[in-house]
N, C-alpha and C positions, 0 to 999 in steps of 0.2 A: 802598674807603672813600669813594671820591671820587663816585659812585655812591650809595651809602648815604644819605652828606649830603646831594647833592639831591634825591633824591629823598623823604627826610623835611622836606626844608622845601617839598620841593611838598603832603607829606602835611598840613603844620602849612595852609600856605596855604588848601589846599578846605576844610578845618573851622573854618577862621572865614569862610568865603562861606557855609554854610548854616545854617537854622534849625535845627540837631538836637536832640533835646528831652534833657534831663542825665538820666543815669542814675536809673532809676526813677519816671522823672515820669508813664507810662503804669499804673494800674491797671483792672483789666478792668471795664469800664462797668456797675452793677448789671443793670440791664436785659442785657445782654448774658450774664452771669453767670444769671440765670435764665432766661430761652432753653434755654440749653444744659441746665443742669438738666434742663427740659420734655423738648429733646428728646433727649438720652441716655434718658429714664426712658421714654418713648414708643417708642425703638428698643431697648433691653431686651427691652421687652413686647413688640413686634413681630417682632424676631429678623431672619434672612436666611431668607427663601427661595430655596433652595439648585436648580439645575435647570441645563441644556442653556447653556454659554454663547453670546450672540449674534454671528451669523457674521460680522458685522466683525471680532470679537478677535480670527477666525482661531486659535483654540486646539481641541486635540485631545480627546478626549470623556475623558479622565482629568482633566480640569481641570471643577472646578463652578464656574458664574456666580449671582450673586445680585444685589440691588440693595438698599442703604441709602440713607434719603433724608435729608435735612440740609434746616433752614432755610437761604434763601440769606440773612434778615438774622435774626441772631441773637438782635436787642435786640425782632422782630416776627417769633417763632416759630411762632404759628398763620396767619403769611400763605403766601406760595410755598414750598416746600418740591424741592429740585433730586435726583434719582437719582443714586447712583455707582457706577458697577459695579463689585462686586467678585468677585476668582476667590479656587479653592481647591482646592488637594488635599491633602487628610487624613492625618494620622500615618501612617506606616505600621509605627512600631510596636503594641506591644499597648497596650491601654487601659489597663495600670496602671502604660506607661509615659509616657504622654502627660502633656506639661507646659502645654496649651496651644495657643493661637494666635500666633505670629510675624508681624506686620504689616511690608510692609516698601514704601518708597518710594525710587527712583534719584535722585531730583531733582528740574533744572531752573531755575525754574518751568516747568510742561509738560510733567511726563513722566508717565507711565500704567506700571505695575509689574503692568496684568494677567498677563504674562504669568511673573510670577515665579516662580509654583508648580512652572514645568519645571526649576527647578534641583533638583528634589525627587531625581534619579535622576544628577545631577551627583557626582562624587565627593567633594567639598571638604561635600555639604552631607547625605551620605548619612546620618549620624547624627543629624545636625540635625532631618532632614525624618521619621527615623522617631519624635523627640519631640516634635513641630510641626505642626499644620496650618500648611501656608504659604498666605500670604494676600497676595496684590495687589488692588490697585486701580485706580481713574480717579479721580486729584481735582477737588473743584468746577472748572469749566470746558474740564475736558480731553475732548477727542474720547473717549465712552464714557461720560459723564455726559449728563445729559440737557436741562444747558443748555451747551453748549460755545462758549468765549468767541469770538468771529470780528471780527473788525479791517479786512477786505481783501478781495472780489471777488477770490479765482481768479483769474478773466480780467486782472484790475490786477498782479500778481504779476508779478516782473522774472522771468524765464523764462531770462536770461543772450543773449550774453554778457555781463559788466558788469567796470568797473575797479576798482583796488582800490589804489591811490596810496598808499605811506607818506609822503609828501610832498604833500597835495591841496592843489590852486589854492585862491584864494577863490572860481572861480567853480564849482569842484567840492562848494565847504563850503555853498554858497549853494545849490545842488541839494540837497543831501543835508539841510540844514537844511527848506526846502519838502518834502521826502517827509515827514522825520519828522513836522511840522504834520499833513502830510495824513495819515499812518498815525495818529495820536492822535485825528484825528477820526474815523477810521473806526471805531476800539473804540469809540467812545462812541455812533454814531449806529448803528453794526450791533448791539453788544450790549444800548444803553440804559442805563435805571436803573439795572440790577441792579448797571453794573461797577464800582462801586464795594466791591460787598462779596467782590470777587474778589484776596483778601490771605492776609498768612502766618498774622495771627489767628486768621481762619476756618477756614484749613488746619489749624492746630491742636486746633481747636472741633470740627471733623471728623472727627478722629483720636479725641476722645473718645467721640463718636457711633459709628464705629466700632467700639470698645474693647466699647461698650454693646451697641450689635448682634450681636458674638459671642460673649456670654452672658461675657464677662471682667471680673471684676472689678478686675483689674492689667492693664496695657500692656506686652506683653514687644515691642518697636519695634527695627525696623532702618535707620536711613534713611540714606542716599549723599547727599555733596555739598549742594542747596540741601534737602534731605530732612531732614538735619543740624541745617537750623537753624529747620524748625518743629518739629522734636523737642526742642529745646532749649526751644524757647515752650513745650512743653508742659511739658516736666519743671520750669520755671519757675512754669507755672499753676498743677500737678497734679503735685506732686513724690509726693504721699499714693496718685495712684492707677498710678504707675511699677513693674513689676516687675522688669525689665531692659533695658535703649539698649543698644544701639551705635551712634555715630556714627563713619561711615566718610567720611573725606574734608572734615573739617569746615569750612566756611564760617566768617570770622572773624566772632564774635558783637555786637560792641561797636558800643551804638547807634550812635556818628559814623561806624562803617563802612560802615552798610548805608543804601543802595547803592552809594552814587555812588565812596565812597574802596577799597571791595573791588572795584571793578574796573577800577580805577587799579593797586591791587597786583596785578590779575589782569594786566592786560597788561605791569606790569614783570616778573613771574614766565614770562613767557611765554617773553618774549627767553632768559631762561635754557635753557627748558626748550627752544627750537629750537636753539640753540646743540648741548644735547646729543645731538640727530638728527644734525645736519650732521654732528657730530664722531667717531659711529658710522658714519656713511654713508663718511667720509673714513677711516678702519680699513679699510673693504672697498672701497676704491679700485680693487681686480684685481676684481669684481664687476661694482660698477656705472660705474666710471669718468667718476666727477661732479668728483674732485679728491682729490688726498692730504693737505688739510689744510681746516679748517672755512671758512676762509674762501672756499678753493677752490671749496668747495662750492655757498656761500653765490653766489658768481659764475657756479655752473653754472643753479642757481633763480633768480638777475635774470634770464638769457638765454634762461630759456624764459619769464617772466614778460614781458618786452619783444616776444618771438616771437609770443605769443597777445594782446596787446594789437595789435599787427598785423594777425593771422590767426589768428582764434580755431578750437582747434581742433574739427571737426566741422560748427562753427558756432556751439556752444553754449560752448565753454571759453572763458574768457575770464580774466585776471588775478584777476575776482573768484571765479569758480568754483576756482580752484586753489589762491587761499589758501585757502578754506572747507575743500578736503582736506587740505590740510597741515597745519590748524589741529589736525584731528584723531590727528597726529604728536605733539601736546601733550602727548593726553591719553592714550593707553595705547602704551608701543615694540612692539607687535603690527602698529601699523600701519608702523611702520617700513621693515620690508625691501618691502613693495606701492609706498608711496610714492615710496621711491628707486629703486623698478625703472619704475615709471609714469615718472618725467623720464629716467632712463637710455635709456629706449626712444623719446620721444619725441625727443630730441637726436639720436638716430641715425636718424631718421626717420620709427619707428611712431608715430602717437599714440593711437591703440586703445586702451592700457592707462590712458593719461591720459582719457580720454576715460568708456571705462567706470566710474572711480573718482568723478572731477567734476561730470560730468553730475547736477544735481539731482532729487531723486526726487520729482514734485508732481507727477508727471500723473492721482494719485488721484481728486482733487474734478472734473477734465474727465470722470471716466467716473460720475459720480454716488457715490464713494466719502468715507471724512473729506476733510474740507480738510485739505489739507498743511502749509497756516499755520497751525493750530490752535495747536500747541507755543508760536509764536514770540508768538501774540497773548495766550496766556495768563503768555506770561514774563514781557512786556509789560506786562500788566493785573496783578502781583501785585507786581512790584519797582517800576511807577509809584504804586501805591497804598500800599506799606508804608513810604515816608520821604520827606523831604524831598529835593529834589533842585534844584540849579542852575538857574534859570528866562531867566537871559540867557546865550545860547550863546556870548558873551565867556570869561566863566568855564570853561566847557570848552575850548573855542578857546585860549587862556592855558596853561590845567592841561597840555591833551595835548598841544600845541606844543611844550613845553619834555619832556614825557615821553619823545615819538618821537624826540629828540633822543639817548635812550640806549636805549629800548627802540620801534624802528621795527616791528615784525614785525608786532603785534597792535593795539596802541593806538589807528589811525585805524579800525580796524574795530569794537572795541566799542563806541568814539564813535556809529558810526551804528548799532550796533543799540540804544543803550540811550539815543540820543537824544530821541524822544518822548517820554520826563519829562520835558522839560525843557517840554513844550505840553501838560501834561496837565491836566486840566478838574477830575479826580475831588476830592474830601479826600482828603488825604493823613496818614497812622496815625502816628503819633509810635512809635517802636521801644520796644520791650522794653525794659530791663535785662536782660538773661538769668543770673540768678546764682541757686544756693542756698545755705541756709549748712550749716553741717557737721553729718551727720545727716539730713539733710533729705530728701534723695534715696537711696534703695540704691545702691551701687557700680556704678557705666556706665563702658562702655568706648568707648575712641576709638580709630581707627584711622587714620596717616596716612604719605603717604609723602614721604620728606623732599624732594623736588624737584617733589613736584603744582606743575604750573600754574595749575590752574584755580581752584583755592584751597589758599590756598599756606600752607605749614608754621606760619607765625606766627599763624595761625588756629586749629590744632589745642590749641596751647601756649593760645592765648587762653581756649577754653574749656573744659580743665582746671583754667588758675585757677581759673575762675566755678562750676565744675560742682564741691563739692568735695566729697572721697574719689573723684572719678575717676578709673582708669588710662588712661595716653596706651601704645600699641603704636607704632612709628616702623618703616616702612621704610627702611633707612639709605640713601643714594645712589643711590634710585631717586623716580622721575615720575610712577608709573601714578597714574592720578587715580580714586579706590577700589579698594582691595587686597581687601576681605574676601572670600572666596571665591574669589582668584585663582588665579596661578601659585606662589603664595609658601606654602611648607608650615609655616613660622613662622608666619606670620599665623597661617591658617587653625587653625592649632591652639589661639590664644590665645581665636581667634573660636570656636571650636566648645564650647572649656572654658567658659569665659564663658556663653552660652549653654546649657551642661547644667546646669552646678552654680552660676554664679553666682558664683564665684570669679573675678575681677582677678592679674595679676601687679603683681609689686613691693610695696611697704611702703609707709605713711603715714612722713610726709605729703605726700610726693609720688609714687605708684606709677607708674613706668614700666617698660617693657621694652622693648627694640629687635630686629629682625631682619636679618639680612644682607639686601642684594640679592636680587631673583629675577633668573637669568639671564639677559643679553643675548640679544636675538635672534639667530635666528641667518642669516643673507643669503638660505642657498640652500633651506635645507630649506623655511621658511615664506613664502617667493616660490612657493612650490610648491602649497601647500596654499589649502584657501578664506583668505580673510581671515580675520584674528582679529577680532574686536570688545572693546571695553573691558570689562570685567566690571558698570563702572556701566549697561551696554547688555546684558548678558546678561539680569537679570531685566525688566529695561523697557524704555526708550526713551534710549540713553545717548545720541545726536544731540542732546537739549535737555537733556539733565545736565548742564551745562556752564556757567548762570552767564553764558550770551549769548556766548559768542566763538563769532567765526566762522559767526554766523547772516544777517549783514545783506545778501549776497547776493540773497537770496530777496525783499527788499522794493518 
């Protein structure tokens, strides 16, 4: 409780430091509103041309690529007009059992879901995909679209090793304040005019364009994480042209949250959710022998944290490279048993396995491939231009001061990645409301697990109120940050019913249902095997699903 209390008077404190505009006060600009009209009824007519996808996607010849194009300003639809690539592979039931096209987005900001359609052979999605074209994409600015946002020279990119202080000096805050300036100027002077129109808005507006591109007249929509909550824009917009949501992982909707105060809860959630590694890791203490109690544990990760701030290992590991893996401990227990075997081996003298896991993966753009920053600048460029945010780094400095005082783990990290709003040039979008009223929408489901990090339980709850006739699905006592399609055959089943028939569990006027736990990992077997990856990383890019933790490394 003690906990609790403060950190809801830290929540009350940031929402009177910003302009947030009161529920409702955003409706869609007319000009904006006909745009889109224009261009839905122009990519109708136009359709996808469906062909060979392009060898960047790196997808296998069952998968088709096409290209929808979107105004980049919506209110000046016949000016530039930006490409998104999108994929597909086609029902593979029969035609009179096809329901459709399934859109489906992981996140982010910055993440690209081309690659979603290989879940089609998946077995969580096998029924799914013979009623479904499944369909990914590139959102406006993502590496795969045809203006992809950039922030940052390659060559300027922190390449490691770098620090990573739950306690930073002020002359470490005073660095890290001058990067963010200079990264704020780099979006704006590398990308120009356009970045302004690069929001959750348009993301939205996009999704309709889409919708129209695939000859649909309903949006049957999947979206993970920050996916969640331009689907929510939309069903807010466009509740008339909805067929069926899922929102898996949901972001808390409420205008005062976004940004700045959801990832305050993101890094109080966090702490919990490291807590609950250590305290699996400390279960399998005859394994990895880090400690037989959490905090044990917690003493074995300072030791190697203080060891690599020394002697980074390789050259390249460095305190901040280690939290960035660990960070991803958060977000699915898959990574769990690699993680703890990576510091088990390195305290004994390997550091190979740490090494192999930490080391950033950016050598892309040095061989002429995407920029590696792409993700990060587009995360950047859509969460600085969707709200209002803090402009004197006092107010942060204050907020997260007294945060890391109860939850150290995470908190000085999203500070630096999500501090260039605080210099940013662009307009800034007054948020949504995100609410229907009853009726309004068809029955959508949400899906969430009660210990997510990265957007945490009280989010999912949030927009069920708003959404209503929604049902909420609840992983009980588990983390993974997006269930649908997982390990969890609960789930899965809610999500696939949902999806054929349209049917929700539970009753009005509040439908829910909940499912056990999916299985702890397990130490030996999956120390064995390749990596797991998160499920929000299965059909896309789950490294920027994530809502900014754990990215600031790389700047």
């Amino acid at each position: 409780m003690r906990t609790l209390a403060l950190y809801g008077a830290l929540g009350s404190m940031v929402l009177t430091s910003l302009a947030v505009a009161p529920a409702g006060a955003l409706d869609t600009p007319p000009a904006e509103t006909r745009g889109l009209l224009a261009a839905a009824g122009r990519a109708a007519t136009e359709g996808i041309q469906w062909g060979v996808c392009p060898a960047a996607e790196k997808l296998p010849s069952s998968v088709q690529c096409g290209t929808v194009r979107v105004p980049l300003d919506y209110a000046d639809p016949g000016s530039t007009r930006i490409g998104l690539t999108v994929s597909r592979v086609k029902a593979s039931g029969p035609a009179s059992a096809r329901q459709g096209a399934l859109v489906y987005n992981p996140g982010g900001p910055g993440a690209s879901s081309t690659s979603f359609p290989l879940v089609a052979k998946a077995p969580a999605w096998k029924r799914i995909s013979a009623a479904y074209d499944l369909i990914g994409y590139a959102p406006r600015g993502v590496t795969g679209s045809s203006a992809p946002v950039s922030c940052q020279d390659p060559a300027d990119r922190a390449k490691g090793p770098t620090l990573a202080p739950s306690e930073p000096s002020e002359v470490f805050k005073r660095e890290r304040v001058a990067r963010a300036k200079t990264y704020a100027q780099g979006c704006a002077q590398r990308t120009g005019a356009g970045l302004r129109h690069y929001h959750s808005l348009n993301n939205a507006r996009d999704l309709d364009v889409l919708r129209a591109a695939l000859g649909e007249a309903e949006l049957t929509y999947m979206g993970a994480s920050y996916g969640t909550y331009f689907g929510a824009l939309y069903a807010t917009l466009f509740p008339q042209r909805v067929r069926r949501m899922v929102f898996d992982a949901p972001v808390h909707p409420d205008p005062r949250h976004v940004w700045y105060v959801n990832n305050l809860d993101q890094s109080l959630a966090f702490e919990r959710r490291w807590a609950d590694f250590r305290t699996w890791v400390a279960k399998h203490h005859a394994v990895y022998g880090l400690g037989s109690t959490a905090d044990e544990v917690g003493e074995s990760y300072e030791k190697v944290r203080v060891e690599l701030a020394a002697r980074p290992a390789g050259g390249k590991v460095g305190p901040g490279q280690l939290h960035a893996a660990m960070i991803q401990a958060g977000y699915h227990d898959g990574f769990w048993p690699s993680r703890a075997a990576a510091l088990s081996r390195y305290l004994k003298g390997d550091p190979k396995p740490l090494i192999e896991q930490a080391v950033p993966q950016g050598a892309a753009a040095d061989k002429g491939g995407p920029d590696p920053g792409n993700g990060t600048a587009v995360y950047t460029a859509v969460e600085c231009n969707d709200a209002p945010w803090p402009e004197d780094f006092a107010v942060w400095d204050r907020d997260n001061t007294r945060l890391a005082k109860i939850a150290p783990f995470e908190t000085w990290d999203n500070v630096w990645m999500n501090l260039p709003c605080a210099y940013w040039k662009e307009p800034r979008q007054k948020p949504l409301d995100v609410r229907t009223g009853e009726g309004a929408l068809p029955p959508v489901l949400i899906l969430a697990a009660e210990r997510d990090a990265a957007t945490p339980y009280e989010g999912a709850l949030e927009l069920q109120r708003r959404l209503r006739g929604s049902a909420l699905v609840t992983e009980r006592d588990a983390g993974t940050h997006g269930i649908g399609g997982g390990p969890n055959a609960c789930v899965n089943r809610h999500l696939e019913t949902y999806l054929l028939t349209g049917e929700v569990p539970g009753k009005t006027p509040v439908r829910r249902a909940s499912c056990a736990p999916h299985p702890e990992p397990d130490p030996v077997s999956l120390e064995r095997r390749t990596e797991l990856r998160p499920p929000s990383d299965l059909p896309g890019r789950g490294a920027t699903a994530r809502l900014g933790a754990g990215s600031s490394p790389g700047r």
